[in-house]
C-alpha positions, -999 to 999 in steps of 0.1 A, spaced: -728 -732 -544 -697 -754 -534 -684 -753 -502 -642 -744 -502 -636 -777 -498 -656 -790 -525 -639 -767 -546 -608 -778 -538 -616 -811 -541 -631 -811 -570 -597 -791 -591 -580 -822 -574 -600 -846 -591 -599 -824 -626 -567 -822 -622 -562 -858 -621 -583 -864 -650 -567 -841 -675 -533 -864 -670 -557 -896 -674 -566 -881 -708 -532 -872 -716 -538 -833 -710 -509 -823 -693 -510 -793 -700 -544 -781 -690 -540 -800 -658 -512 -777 -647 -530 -749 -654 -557 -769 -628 -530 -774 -602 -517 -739 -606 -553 -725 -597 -549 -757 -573 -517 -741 -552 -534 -700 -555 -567 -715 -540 -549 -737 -513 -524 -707 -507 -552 -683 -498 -565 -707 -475 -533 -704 -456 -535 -673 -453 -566 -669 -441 -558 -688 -418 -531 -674 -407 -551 -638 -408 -573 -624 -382 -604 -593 -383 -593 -563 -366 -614 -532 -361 -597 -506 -359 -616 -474 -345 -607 -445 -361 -626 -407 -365 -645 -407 -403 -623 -383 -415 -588 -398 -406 -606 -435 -421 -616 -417 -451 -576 -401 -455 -558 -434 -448 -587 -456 -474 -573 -430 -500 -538 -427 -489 -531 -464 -495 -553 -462 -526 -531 -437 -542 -501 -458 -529 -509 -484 -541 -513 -504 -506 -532 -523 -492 -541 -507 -451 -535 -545 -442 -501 -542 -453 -497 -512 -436 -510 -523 -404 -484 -553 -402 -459 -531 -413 -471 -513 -379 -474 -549 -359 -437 -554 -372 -421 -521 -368 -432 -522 -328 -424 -551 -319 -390 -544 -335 -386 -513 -316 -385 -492 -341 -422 -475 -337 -430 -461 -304 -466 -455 -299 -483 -425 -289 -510 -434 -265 -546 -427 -274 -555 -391 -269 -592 -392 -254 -610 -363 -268 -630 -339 -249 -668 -342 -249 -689 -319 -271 -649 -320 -292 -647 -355 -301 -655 -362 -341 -675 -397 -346 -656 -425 -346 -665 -459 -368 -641 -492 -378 -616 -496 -404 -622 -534 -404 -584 -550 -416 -579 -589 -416 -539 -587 -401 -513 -613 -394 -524 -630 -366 -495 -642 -350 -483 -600 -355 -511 -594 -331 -510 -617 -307 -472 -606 -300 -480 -574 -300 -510 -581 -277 -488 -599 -252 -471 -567 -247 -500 -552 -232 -503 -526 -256 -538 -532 -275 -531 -540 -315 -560 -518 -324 -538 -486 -310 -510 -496 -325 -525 -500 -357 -545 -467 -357 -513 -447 -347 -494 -458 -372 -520 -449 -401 -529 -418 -390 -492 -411 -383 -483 -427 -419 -512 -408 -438 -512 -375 -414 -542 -377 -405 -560 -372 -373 -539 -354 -349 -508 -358 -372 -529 -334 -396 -513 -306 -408 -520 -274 -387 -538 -301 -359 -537 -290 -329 -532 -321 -308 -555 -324 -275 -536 -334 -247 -546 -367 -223 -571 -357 -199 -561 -360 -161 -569 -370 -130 -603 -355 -119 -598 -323 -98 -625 -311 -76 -616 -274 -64 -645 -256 -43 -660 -226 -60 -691 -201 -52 -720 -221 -77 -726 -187 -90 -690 -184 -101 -690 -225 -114 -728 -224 -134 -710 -186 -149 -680 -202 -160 -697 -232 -177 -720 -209 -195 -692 -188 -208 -670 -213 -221 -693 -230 -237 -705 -202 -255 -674 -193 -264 -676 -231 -283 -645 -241 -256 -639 -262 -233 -631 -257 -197 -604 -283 -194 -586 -270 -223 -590 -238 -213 -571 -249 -179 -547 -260 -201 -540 -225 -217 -540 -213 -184 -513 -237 -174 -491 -230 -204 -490 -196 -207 -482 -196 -167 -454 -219 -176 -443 -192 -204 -444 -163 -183 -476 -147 -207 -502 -150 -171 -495 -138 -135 -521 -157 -115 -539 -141 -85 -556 -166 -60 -592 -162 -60 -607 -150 -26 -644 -165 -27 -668 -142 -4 -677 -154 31 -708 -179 35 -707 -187 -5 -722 -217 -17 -693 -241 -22 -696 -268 -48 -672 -292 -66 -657 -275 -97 -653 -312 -113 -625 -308 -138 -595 -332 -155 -569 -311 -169 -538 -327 -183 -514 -343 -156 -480 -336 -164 -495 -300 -172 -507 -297 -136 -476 -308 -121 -454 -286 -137 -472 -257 -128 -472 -268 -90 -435 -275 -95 -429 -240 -105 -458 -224 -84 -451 -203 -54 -477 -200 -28 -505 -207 -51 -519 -239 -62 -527 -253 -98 -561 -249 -93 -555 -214 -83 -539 -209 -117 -567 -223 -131 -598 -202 -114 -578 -168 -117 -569 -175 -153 -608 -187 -161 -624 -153 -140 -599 -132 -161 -603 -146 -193 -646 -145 -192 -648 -112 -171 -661 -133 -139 -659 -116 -103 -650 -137 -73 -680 -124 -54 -705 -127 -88 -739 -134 -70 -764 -162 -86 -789 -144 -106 
């Protein structure tokens, strides 16, 4: 098979024959096959591979969603590359799902504008982001699904000391309840923020085991509620809301 330069080389040469043999009209045809051929090349050129890694549901949406469009998701994504670096698309930062939450991810593989990424690159934001919030955001997918509730950036890692008993019970419970203990500190957070959950600090029984309770609620979560707490802390808020919500006394022994 002929290389791309063969090729091109060799609809050059045809080209030229055609007008030797007084075809003049078959060699524009040539040379208009010629300037398609040689105008892919460009842009190829000009092109570069970009994974983007998306969950297999919100790929799936946004492979259809320009399908029924009629778009291509390359377009899209430099639609995204140009939009941000115009200002006038302001990216959401990645949300980092939970373990045990987190659907599997693969790549939506794109060949985008190269010289659209490497600006938007140079703004320290990655192009990958950018291109995966704008399709999930343009084809409402994801966590712009209808109905989605949008998990919230994990935080900083708290490390509160709890009786074992009371940390091993707590894991046990939330899990199978088919939750998960940060976001359940996050409820616990925003209904304290509403008004819905009067917290009382846990009092942890004398000579208890005490162990990390390693958790990473949301940030801005946690410092509203030690903006607006009195005399308690957000972990606090937390532990009562947790023992409350799965039946858990401070002084539960280990079995």
């Amino acid at each position: 098979m002929p290389t791309r330069r063969n090729f091109t080389a060799g609809l050059t040469a045809a080209s030229a024959r055609l007008r030797e043999v007084n075809s003049p009209d078959l060699a524009a045809h040539v040379d208009e096959a010629l300037a398609v051929l040689e105008g892919e090349i460009v842009t190829a050129r000009k092109d570069e591979k970009l994974p983007i890694r998306l969950p297999i549901t919100a790929r799936d949406r946004i492979v259809a969603g320009a399908a029924e469009a009629n778009r291509t998701v390359t377009a899209d994504v430099n639609e995204a590359f140009t939009r941000f670096l115009a200002g006038e698309f302001t990216l959401n930062q990645p949300v980092r799902a939970r373990r045990g939450v987190a659907e599997d991810k693969v790549n939506l593989n794109v060949r985008a504008n190269k010289t659209l990424m490497e600006q938007v690159a140079a703004t320290g934001v990655l192009p990958m982001h950018v291109a995966a919030d704008w399709l999930m955001r343009k084809y409402e997918t994801g966590p712009y699904a209808a109905g989605q509730n949008t998990l919230l950036p994990a935080g900083s890692t708290r490390n509160p000391q709890i009786p074992r008993p009371v940390r091993d019970l707590i894991r046990a419970r939330v899990a199978e309840a088919g939750k998960n203990v940060n976001t359940e500190i996050e409820e616990a957070f925003t209904r304290f923020l509403a008004g819905d959950f009067t917290p009382v600090a846990p009092v942890w029984p004398k000579g208890a085991d005490m162990v990390p309770f390693k958790v990473s609620p949301n940030n801005d979560l946690f410092e509203q509620v030690k903006e607006k707490a009195e005399g308690i802390t957000p972990m606090q808020v937390a532990l009562a809301y947790l023992l409350a919500e799965y039946d858990i006394a401070p002084d539960t022994a280990a079995e």
